[in-house]
Phi, psi and omega in degrees: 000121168305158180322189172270329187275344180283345196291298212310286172352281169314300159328323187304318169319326181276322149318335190298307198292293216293291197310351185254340166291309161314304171275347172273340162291259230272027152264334179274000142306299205255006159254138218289103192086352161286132213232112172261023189252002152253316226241133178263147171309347183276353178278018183286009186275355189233144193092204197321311172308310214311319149318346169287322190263351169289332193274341188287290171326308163322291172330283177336300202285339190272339196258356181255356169283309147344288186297325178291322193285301172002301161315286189311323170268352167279296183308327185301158334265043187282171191268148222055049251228321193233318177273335159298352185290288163328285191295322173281314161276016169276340163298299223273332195295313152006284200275328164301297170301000193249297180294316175285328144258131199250153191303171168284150167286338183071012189079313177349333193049030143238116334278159200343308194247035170257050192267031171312166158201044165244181205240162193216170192287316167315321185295309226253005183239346173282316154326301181294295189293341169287315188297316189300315205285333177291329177312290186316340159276323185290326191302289177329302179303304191280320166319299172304310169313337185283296202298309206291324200266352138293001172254344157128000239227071186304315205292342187273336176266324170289340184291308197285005192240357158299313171298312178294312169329318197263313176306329185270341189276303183284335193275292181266014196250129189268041176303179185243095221076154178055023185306304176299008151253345157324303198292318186304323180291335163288311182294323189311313211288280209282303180307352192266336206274314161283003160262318210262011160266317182302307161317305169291322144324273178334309169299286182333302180290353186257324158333116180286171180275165211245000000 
């Protein structure tokens, strides 16, 4: 059985998704004109509200970091020991960097009285943290997917690696519509593939020892 800090850790991990998925579900209900069949989920970070989803980001990114350390002490000095860890806090730093710095409105008109459309450092640097930290989830889901089919565990390594197929897909493919709802099916994916390996980490760990 691992310490009490790593369970906790790991637990952070399990939390991460629902909570960030929960509040970002409900602002695109209650706030007002938002269309996610337009509008990328990241401009709920901007007007008056927008601090709700700034903070949702943080959080996330603080609770998926966590979840690497987590990782890192359960897994050492076993495979994926280092690179999941890793991959994970480049994620979660990601999702820190996605909130704090907030997006350009893009024209778009959410919100209502956000009709900028030029680009700015804060946008290009938010961009820049969305992009990395999602790359850095596909990387994690296939590291993981590695440890889980050398741990004896397959069904837990296809799941993680079904996941990373549609994250990599939805993630680079420059089709043309609907991109904000690609990216929202991205977000669904990688918050669900990280609480539910974090759950199973988390069994693992609580687990007495054989």
């Amino acid at each position: 059985m691992a310490d009490r800090l790593t369970r906790r850790l790991l637990g952070a991990g399990v939390a991460a998704g629902p909570v960030f998925v929960a509040v970002t579900a409900a602002q695109m209900l209650t706030r007002e004109g938002f269309d996610v069949l337009r509008h990328p989920l990241s401009l709920l970070s901007r007007g008056g509200a927008g601090w709700v989803q700034v903070t949702n980001f943080v959080v996330a990114g603080v609770l998926v970091g966590g979840f690497a350390v987590g990782v890192r002490r359960l897994l050492r000095p076993g495979p994926a020991a280092t690179a999941a860890p890793v991959a994970l806090a480049v994620l979660g730093g990601g999702l820190v960097g996605a909130g704090v710095f907030v997006t350009d409105p893009g024209g778009l008109g959410f919100p209502r009285q956000d009709a900028g459309t030029g680009t700015t450092w804060h946008g290009l640097a938010h961009a820049a943290a969305t992009a990395v930290g999602l790359n850095a989830g596909i990387v994690a889901a296939v590291v993981l997917a590695r440890r889980f089919a050398r741990a004896g565990a397959p069904g837990w390594a296809a799941y993680c690696l079904a996941t990373a197929v549609p994250l990599a897909v939805l993630a680079w493919w420059r089709g043309p519509g609907l991109v904000s709802v690609r990216l929202a099916a991205d977000v669904v994916l990688l918050a669900a593939c990280v609480s539910l390996v974090a759950a199973r980490l988390y069994r693992e760990a609580a687990a007495p020892p054989r």
